[in-house]
N, C-alpha and C positions, 0 to 999 in steps of 0.2 A: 538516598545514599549520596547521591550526585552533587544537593545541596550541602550536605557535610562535607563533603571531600572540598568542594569548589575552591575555599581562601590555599588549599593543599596545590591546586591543581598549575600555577605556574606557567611554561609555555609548550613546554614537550613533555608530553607522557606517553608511558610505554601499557599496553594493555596484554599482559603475558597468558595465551593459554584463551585468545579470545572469543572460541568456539563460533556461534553462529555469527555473532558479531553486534546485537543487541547494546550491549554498556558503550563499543567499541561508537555506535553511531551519536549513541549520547555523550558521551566524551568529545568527538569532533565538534558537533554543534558546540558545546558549550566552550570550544577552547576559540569560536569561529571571530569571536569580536576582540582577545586578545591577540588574532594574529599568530597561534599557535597552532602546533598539528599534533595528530595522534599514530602512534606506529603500532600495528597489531601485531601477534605473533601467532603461532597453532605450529603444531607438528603435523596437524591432519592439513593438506593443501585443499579437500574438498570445503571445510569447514571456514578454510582461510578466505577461498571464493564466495563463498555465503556472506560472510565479513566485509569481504568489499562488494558485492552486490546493496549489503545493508546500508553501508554508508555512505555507496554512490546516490541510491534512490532518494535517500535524506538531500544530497549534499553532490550533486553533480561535478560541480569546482573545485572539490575534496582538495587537500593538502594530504591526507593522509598517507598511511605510507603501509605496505603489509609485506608481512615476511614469514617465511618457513624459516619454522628455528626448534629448538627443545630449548627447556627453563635451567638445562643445566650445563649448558652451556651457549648464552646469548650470544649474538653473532653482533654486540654493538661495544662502541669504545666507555673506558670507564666514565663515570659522572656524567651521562650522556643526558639524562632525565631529570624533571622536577617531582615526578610522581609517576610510581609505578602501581597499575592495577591488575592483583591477581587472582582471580574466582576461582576456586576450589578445584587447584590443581595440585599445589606441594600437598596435599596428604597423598597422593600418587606416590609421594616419594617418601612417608611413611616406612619403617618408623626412625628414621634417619633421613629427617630432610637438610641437612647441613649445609650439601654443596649448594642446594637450588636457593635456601633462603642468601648465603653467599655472595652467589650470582646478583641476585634481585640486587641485594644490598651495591654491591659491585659497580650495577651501572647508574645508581643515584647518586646525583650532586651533593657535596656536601651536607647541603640545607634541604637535600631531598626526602620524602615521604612513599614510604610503600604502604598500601594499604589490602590485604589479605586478606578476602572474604574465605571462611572456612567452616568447615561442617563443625559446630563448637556442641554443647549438650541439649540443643532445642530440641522441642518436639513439638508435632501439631496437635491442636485441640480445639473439639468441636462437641458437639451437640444434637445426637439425632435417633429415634427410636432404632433407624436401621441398625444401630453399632452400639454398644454397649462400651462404656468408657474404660473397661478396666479390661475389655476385648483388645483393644486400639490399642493401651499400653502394649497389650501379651505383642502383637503385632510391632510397634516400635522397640521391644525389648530384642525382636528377634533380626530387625536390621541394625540394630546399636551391635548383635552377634555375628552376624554377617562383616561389618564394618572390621571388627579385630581381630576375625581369622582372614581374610582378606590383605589388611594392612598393618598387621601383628600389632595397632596400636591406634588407641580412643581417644585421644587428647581432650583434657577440658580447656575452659577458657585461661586458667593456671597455666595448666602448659604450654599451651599456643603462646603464653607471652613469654614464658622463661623460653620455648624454641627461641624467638625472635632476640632476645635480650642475648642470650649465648651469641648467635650468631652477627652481634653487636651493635644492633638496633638501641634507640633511647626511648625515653619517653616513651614508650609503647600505650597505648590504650586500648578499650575495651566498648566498640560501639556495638549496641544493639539495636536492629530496627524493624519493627512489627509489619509482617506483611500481610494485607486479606483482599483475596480479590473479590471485585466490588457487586458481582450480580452472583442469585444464584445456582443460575447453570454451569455457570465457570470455578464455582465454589464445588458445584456436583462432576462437572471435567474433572477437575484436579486431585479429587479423590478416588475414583474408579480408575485411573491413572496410576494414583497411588498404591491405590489397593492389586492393580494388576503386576508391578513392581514385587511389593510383597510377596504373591504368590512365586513368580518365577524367580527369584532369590531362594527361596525355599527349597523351590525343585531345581538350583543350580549347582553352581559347583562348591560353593560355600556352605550348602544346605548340610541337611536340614536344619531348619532355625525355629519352628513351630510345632509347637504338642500336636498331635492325632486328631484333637476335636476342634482344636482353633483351624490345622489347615483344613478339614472337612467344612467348616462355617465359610469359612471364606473362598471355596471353592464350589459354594452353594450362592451366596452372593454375585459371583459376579458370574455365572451360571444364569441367572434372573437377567443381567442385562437390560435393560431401556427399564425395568421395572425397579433395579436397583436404583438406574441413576434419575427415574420421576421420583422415589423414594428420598433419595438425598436432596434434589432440586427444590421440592416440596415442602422439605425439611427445615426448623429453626437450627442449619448448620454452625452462625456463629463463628465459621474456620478462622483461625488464627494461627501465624507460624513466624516463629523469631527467624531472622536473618542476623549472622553475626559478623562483624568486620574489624580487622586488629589491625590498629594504626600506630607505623610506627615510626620514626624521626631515626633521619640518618647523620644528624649531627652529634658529634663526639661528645661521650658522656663526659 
């Protein structure tokens, strides 16, 4: 992703919403030989601390800059930025993100670039006697359920752009980029992971989201434990999961 953004990335960018702080550390490095710095934001201050622990360890000399703020109302001057990064925060604000996209726009230069990774129609898919493919769908059909009573709204990749385009973005695009992690025990992590997610969604306060015999299977699966995830490890899993990001040009249409 980092690659694609880079001819985007300018000399100041804003990383809105920047959780642990992961993108936040790769963004500094890569802004380190233009001479450029990166500002992070979070509402959460513990999160914010994670943030700069990430990008000191990298990057002791850091320029960077971190701040407690919310995305709907930045605490920075307009056209402040050459590119703003935001992970999958505005559908929080769901199903009326107006002001936040606003905001973003707001404190981009001219010629500036937000780029908004957001939860768009992907799903993961994989390969493996433990799970049966059209189990997995009933499973992702039943967080795509969770997702719009939750935030009364599912947006596809359509709409994510017409949001942006309203809130008077140009040139909007539509990047997708395939993620798999590369061994597979981390391929088996990330699904028992997953699949523990599913279950507590279900029995949450959004629930219930799954038929009687799918949440029985799947609270017999991870019931099994170590023998589930040598099961997956074991397994020609295959995993694959789109990532999506909508890039969009703050110059006047």
């Amino acid at each position: 992703m980092l690659r694609e953004l880079r001819p985007s990335l300018g000399r100041c960018v804003l990383d809105v919403g920047c959780g642990a702080g992961g993108m936040t550390a790769l963004l500094n490095e890569a802004l380190l030989s233009a001479h450029g710095f990166v500002c992070a934001l979070d509402v959460d201050a513990s999160l914010l601390e994670a943030t700069r622990a990430a990008v000191t360890q990298k990057d002791p000399n850091s320029r960077a800059s971190f701040c407690l703020g919310d995305i709907e109302s930045l605490p920075f001057a307009e056209g402040a930025f050459d590119l703003v990064w935001c992970s999958r925060v505005v559908h929080h604000h769901l199903p009326d993100p107006a002001w936040a996209l606003a905001e973003l726009r707001r404190v981009l230069k001219p010629e500036g670039h937000l780029a908004l990774r957001e939860i768009g129609p992907r799903r993961l898919s994989f390969s493996t006697t433990g799970l049966d493919a059209k189990v997995v769908d009933r499973f992702q059909d039943g967080l795509d359920l969770r997702f719009k009573r939750k935030f009364k709204s599912r947006p596809d990749d359509k709409a994510w752009v017409g949001l942006l385009q309203n809130a008077g973005f140009s040139h909007v695009e539509v990047r997708v980029f395939g993620l798999s992690p590369p061994a597979p025990g981390e391929q088996a992590d990330f699904l028992v992971h997953w699949l523990e997610d599913v279950l507590e969604d279900h029995q949450g306060e959004w629930g219930p989201l799954l038929a009687d015999g799918d949440a029985d299977l799947l609270k017999e699966l991870l019931e099994s434990g170590e023998e589930l995830r040598r099961q997956l490890a074991e397994g020609n899993l295959g995993l694959h999961h789109d990532s999506v990001v909508y890039l969009g040009s703050n110059k006047a249409s």
